[in-house]
C-alpha positions as CSV (number, residue, x, y, z in Angstrom):
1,X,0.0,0.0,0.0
2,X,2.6,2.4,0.7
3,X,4.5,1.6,-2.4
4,X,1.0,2.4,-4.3
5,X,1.0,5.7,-2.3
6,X,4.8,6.8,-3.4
7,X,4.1,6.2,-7.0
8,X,1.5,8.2,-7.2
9,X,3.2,11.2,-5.7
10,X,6.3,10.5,-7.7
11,X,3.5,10.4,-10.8
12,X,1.9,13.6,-9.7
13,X,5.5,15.6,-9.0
14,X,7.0,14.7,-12.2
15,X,7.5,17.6,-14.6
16,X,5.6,17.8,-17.8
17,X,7.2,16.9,-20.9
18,X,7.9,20.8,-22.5
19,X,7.2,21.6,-25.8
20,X,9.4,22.6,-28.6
21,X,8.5,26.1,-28.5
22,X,8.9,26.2,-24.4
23,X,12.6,24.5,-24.8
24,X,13.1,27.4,-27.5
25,X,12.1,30.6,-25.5
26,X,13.0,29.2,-21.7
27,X,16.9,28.9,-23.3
28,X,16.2,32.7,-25.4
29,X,15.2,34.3,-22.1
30,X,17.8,32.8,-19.8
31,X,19.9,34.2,-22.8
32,X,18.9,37.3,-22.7
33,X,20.2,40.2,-21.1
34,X,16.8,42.1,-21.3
35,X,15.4,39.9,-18.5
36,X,15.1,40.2,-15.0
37,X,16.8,38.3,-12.5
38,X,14.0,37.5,-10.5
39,X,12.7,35.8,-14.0
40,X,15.6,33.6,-14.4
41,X,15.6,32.4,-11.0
42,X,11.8,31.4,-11.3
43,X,12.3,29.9,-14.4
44,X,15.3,27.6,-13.1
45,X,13.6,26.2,-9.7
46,X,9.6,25.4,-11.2
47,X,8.8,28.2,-13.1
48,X,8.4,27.8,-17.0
49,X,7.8,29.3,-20.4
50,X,3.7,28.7,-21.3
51,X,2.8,26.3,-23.4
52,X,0.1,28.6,-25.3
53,X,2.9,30.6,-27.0
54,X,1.0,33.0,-29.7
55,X,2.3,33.7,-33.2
56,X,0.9,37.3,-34.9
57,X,2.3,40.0,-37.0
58,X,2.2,42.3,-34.0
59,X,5.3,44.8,-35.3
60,X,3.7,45.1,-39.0
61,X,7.2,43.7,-40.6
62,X,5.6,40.9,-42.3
63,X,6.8,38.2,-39.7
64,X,5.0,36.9,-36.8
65,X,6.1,37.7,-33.6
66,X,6.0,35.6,-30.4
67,X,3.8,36.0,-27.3
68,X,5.3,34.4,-24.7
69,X,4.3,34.2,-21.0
70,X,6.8,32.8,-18.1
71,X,4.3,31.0,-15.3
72,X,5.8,31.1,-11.9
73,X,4.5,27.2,-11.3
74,X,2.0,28.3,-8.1
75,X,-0.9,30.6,-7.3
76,X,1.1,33.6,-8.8
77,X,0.3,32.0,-12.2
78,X,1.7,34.7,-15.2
79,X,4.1,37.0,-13.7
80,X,6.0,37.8,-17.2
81,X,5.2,38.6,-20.8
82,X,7.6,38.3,-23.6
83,X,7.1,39.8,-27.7
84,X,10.2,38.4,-29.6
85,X,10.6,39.4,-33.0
86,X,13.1,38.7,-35.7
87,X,12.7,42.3,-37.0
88,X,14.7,42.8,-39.6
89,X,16.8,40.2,-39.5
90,X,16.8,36.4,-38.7
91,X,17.8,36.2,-34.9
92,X,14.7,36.6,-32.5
93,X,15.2,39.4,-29.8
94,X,12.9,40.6,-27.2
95,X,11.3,43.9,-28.3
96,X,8.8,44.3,-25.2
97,X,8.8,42.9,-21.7
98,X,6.6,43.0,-19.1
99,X,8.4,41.4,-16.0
100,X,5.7,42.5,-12.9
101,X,2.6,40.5,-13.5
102,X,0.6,38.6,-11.0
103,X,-2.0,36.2,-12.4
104,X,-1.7,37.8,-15.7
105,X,-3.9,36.8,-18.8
106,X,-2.4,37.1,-22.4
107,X,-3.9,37.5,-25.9
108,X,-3.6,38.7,-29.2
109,X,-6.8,40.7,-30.5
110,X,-7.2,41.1,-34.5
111,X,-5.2,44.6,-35.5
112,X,-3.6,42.6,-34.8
113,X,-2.7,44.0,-30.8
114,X,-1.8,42.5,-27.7
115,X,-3.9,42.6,-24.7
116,X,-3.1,41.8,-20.9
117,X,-5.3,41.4,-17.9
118,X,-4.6,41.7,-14.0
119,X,-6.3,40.8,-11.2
120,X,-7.9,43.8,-9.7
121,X,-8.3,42.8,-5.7
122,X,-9.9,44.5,-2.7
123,X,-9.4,43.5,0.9
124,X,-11.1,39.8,2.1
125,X,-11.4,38.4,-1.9
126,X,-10.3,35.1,-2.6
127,X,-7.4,34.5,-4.7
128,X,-9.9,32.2,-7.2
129,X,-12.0,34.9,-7.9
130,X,-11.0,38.7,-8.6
131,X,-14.2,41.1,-8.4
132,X,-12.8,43.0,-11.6
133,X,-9.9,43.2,-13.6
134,X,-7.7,45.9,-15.4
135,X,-7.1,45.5,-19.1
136,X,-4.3,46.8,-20.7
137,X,-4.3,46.8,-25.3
138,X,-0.6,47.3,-26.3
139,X,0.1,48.4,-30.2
140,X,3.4,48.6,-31.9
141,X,4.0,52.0,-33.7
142,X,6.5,51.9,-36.3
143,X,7.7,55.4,-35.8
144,X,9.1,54.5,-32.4
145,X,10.2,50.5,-33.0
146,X,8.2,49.8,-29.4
147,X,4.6,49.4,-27.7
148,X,2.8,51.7,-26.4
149,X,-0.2,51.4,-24.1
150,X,-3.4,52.1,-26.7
151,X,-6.0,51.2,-23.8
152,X,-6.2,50.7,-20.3
């Protein structure tokens, strides 16, 4: 019986098998010199890259870009957002980061544009269920080669 019970916690604490795309961006953004400290360390004790990484044109340059969340692996859920783009040439680079998110939701609207959500909170709500949240629409503008905040 207690060999029955070991298994299935060994069973339930193995890590899930990552994705191609989640072996590709966790190695870019430990790479990368444009993210946070606090992001690497989550990422290297049970944090990971999302498996729901979106593809869009989001910088107009005729390439897709990549949305990419990092999940902290607990309650925190999201706590980072990630745009790479190979821009002009063939390397992908991080051209916007968001790196102070709690429970973050992430989508691409048609435009196309990029659209975040937080948790709004007040005191004595549960974690499971925010009375409101705060929505933030990001668009790339060309002039400046960055996002800027369209909506909130």
């Amino acid at each position: 019986m207690l060999a029955i019970a070991a298994c299935a916690i060994l069973a339930t604490s193995a890590p899930a098998k990552l994705t191609a795309a989640q072996k590709l961006f966790t190695s870019k953004l430990l790479a990368s010199s444009k993210v946070a400290h606090s992001v690497k360390v989550t990422l290297k004790k049970g944090g990971f890259v999302s498996d729901d990484v979106e593809f869009a044109d989001l910088t107009g340059d005729g390439k897709d870009d990549a949305v990419v969340t990092v999940d902290e692996g607990g309650s925190a859920g999201v706590v980072a957002l990630y745009v790479f783009s190979a821009g002009t040439g063939s390397d992908l680079e991080v051209v916007y980061r968001n790196q102070r998110l709690y429970r973050a939701q992430v989508h691409v609207n048609p435009g196309p544009t990029l659209v975040y959500s937080l948790p709004l909170f007040g005191d004595g709500d549960e974690l499971c269920c925010p009375p409101a949240y705060r929505e933030t629409t990001l668009t790339w503008s060309t002039k400046s080669k960055r996002f800027g905040v369209a909506q909130r």
